[in-house]
matplotlib code that plots the C-alpha trace (Angstrom):
import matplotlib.pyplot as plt

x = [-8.9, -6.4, -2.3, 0.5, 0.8, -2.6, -5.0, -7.4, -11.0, -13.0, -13.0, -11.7, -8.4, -6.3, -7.6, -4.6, -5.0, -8.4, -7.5, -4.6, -7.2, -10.0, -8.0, -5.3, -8.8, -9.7, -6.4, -6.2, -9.8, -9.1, -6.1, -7.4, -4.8, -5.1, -4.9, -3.0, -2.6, 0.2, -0.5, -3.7, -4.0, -0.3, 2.6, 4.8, 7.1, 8.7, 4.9, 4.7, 4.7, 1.9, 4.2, 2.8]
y = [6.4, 3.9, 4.3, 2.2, -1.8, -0.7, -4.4, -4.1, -3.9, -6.8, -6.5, -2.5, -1.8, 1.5, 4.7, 5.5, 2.5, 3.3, 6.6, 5.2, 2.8, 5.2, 8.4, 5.3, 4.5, 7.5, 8.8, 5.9, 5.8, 9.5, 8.3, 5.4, 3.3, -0.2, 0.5, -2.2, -1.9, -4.1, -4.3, -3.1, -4.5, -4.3, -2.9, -4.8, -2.5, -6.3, -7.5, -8.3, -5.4, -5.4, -5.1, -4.0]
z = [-4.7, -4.7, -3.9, -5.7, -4.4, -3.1, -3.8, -6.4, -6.2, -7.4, -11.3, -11.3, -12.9, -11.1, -12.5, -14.7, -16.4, -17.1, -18.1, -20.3, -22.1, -22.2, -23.6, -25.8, -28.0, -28.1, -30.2, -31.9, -33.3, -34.3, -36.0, -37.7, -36.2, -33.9, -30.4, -28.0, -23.8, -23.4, -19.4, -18.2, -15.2, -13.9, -14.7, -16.5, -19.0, -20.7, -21.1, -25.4, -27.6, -30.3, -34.0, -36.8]

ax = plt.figure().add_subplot(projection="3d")
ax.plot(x, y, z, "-o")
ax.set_aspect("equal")
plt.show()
């Protein structure tokens, strides 16, 4: 278990961005649409926005 501003592991994202990815495809293969993770890695809420 990691805790926020904790380091990352070598090559392991935080479990709620995994989580967020993981269940993100998951909806969006269900809905037929593209699915886009702005930030995976870190939080960033001005990282670029995926327009359609």
């Amino acid at each position: 278990m990691r805790y926020p501003g904790e380091e990352r592991g070598a090559g392991r994202r935080h479990p709620s961005a995994e989580a967020a990815d993981r269940s993100g495809r998951v909806l969006a293969s269900a809905l037929a649409v593209p699915f886009h993770f702005a930030s995976p890695d870190t939080p960033d809420d001005q990282a670029p926005r995926l327009r359609l």
